[in-house]
C-alpha positions as CSV (number, residue, x, y, z in Angstrom):
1,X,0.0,0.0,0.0
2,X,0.7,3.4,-0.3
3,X,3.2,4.9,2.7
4,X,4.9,8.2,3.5
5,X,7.4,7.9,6.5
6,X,8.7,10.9,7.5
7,X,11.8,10.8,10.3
8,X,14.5,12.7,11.4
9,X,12.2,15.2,13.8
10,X,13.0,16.4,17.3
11,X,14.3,19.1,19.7
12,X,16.7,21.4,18.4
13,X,18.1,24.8,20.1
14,X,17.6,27.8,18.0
15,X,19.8,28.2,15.8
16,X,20.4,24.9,15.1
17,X,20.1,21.9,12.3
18,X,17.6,19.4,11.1
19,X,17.2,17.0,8.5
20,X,14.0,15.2,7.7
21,X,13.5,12.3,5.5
22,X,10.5,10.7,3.6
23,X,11.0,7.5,3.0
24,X,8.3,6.4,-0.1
25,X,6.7,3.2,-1.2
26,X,3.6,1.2,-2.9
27,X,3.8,4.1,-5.4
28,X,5.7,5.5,-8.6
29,X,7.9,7.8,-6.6
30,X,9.6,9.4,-9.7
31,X,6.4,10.5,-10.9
32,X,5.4,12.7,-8.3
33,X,6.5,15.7,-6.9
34,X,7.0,16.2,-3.2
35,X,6.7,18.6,-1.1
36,X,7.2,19.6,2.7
37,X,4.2,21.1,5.0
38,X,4.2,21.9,8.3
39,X,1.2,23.1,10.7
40,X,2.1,24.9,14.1
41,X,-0.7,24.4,16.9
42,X,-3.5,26.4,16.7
43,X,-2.3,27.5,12.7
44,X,-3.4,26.0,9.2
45,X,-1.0,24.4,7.7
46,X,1.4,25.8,5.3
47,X,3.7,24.6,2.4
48,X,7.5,24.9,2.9
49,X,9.3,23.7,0.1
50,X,8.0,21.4,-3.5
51,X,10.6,19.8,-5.5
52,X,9.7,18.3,-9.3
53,X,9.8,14.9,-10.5
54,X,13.8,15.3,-11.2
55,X,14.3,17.2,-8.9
56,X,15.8,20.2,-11.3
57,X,12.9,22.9,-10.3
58,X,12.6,23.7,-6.1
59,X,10.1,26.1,-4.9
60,X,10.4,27.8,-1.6
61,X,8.2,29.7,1.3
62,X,9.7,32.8,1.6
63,X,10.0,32.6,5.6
64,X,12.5,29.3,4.8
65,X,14.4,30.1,1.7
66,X,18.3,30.7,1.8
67,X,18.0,28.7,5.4
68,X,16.4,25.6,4.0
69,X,16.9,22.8,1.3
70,X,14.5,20.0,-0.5
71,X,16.1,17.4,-2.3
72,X,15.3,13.9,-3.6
73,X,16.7,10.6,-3.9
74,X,14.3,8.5,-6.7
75,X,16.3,5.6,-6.4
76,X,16.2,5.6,-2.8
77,X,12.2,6.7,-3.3
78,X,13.2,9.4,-0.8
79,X,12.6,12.9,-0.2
80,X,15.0,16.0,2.4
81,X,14.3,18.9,3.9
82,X,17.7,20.3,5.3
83,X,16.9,22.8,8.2
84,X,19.4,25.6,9.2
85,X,18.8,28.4,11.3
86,X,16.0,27.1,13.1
87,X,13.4,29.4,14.8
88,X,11.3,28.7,18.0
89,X,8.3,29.5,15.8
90,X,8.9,27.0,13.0
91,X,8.0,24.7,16.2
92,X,5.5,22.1,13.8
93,X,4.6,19.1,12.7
94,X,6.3,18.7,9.7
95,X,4.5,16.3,6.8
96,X,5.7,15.6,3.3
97,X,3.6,15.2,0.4
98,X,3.5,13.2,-2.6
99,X,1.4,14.4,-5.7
100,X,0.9,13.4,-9.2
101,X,-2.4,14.7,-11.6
102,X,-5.5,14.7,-9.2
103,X,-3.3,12.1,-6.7
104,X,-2.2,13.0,-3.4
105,X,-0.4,11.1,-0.4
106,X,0.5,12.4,2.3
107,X,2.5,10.7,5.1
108,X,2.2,10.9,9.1
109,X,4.4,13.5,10.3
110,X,7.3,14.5,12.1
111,X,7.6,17.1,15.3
112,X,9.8,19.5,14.8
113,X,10.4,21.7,18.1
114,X,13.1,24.3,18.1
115,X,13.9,25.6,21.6
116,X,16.4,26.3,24.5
């Protein structure tokens, strides 16, 4: 069946580094392309970074760019999000997303908290 693992979350001072992963199976990974989300208590939640099928074309949030990096592995059917310069307020679960035409998976999450 279709899975999304996502791994790599946890408590991080500010400042600091993290590096999630999205591990992908029971689907054509190199068809889709990915993205990372990530919803704060009480907030909606918001897209981060998307990445195309090869991996040539990134998009960023503005809030993340120039601190954080997506990247993909599609023979690994993985997916990155390299976190620098975290901030207490990008505190979040952080999902990744797979999407292809009008299909969508999305995997469980990953807590993110960034404090001292």
């Amino acid at each position: 069946q279709v899975q999304l693992v996502e791994s790599g979350g946890g408590l991080v001072q500010p400042g600091g580094s993290l590096r999630l992963s999205c591990a992908a199976s029971g689907f054509a990974f190199s068809n889709y392309s990915m993205s990372w989300y990530r919803q704060a208590p009480g907030k909606e939640r918001e897209v981060v970074a998307q990445i195309s099928t090869t991996g040539e074309i990134t998009n960023y949030a503005d809030s993340v760019r120039d601190r954080f990096t997506i990247s993909r592995d599609n023979a690994k059917n993985m997916v990155f999000l390299q976190m620098n310069s975290l901030k207490p307020e990008e505190t979040a679960v952080y999902y990744c997303k797979a999407r292809w035409r009008n299909h969508e998976h999305w995997g469980q999450g990953t807590q993110v908290t960034v404090s001292s």
